[in-house]
C-alpha positions in Angstrom: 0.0 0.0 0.0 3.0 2.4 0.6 4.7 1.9 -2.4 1.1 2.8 -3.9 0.7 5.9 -2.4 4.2 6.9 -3.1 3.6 6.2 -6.5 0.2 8.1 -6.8 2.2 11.3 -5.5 5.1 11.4 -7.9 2.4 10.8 -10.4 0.3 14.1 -9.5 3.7 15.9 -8.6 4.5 15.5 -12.5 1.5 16.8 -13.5 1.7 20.2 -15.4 -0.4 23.1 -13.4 -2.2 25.4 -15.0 0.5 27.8 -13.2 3.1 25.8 -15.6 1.1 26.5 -18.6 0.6 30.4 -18.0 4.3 30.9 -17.0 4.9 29.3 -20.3 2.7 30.8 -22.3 4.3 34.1 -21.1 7.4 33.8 -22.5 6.7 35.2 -25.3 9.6 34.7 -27.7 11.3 32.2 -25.3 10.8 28.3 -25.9 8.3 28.6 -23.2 6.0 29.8 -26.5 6.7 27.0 -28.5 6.1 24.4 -25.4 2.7 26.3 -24.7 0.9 26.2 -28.5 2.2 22.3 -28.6 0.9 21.5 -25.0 -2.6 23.4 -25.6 -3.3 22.3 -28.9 -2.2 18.7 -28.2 -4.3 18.4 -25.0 -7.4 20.3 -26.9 -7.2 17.7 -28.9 -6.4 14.6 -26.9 -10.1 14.0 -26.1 -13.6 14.0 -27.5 -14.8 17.4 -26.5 -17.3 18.9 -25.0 -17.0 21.9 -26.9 -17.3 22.7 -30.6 -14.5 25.2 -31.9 -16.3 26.7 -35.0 -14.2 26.3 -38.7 -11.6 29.0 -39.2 -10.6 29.6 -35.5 -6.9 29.9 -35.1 -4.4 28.6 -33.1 -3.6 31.7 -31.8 -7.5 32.1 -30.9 -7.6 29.4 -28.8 -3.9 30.3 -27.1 -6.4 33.2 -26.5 -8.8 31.9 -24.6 -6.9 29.8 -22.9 -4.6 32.4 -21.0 -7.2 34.5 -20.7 -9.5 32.0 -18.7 -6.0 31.3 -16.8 -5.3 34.7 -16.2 -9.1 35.2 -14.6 -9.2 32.9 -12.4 -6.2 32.5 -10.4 -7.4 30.6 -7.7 -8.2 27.2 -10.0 -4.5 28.0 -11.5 -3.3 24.9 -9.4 -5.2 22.8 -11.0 -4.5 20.2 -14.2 -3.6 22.6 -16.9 -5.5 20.2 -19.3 -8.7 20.1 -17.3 -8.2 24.4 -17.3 -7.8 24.0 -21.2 -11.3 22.0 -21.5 -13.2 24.0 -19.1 -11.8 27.1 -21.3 -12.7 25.8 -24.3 -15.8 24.8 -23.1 -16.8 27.7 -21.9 -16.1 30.1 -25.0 -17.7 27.5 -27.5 -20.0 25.5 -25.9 -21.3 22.1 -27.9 -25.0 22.9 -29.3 -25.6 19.3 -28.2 -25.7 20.0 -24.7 
């Protein structure tokens, strides 16, 4: 059962914040940038989502959103930064199935 829980820790310790993400995203001209779009995009999408991102939005639209919904809510920065980038996403285009 130890080695479980000591497992489970390092597990969540390696988990990138949504603090990560925003300091990345930051760094403008840095590799920080680069690191940001890929990590964003990628975990946009990673899953089926509950959003629908209408045709011709950019990449850089949705690096948009994103910071901004990190930037506004700074107590729920601690949190997975790829649950943050759903709930983002989410919130600015909403699926019309739901």
């Amino acid at each position: 059962m130890a080695v479980v829980l000591c497992l489970t820790a390092a597990a969540q310790a390696q988990l990138v914040t949504g603090n990560d993400l925003l300091d990345n995203c930051k760094d403008q001209l840095g590799p920080g940038a680069v690191w940001c779009i890929g990590y964003v995009v990628g975990a946009a999408d990673a899953v089926a989502p509950p959003y629908c991102v209408p045709q011709g939005v950019t990449r850089g639209q949705i690096l948009g959103v994103v910071v901004h919904f990190l930037e506004t809510r700074p107590k729920d920065r601690h949190r997975p930064a790829a649950l943050l980038i759903q709930e983002s996403l989410q919130q600015a285009w909403p699926s019309r199935a739901r």
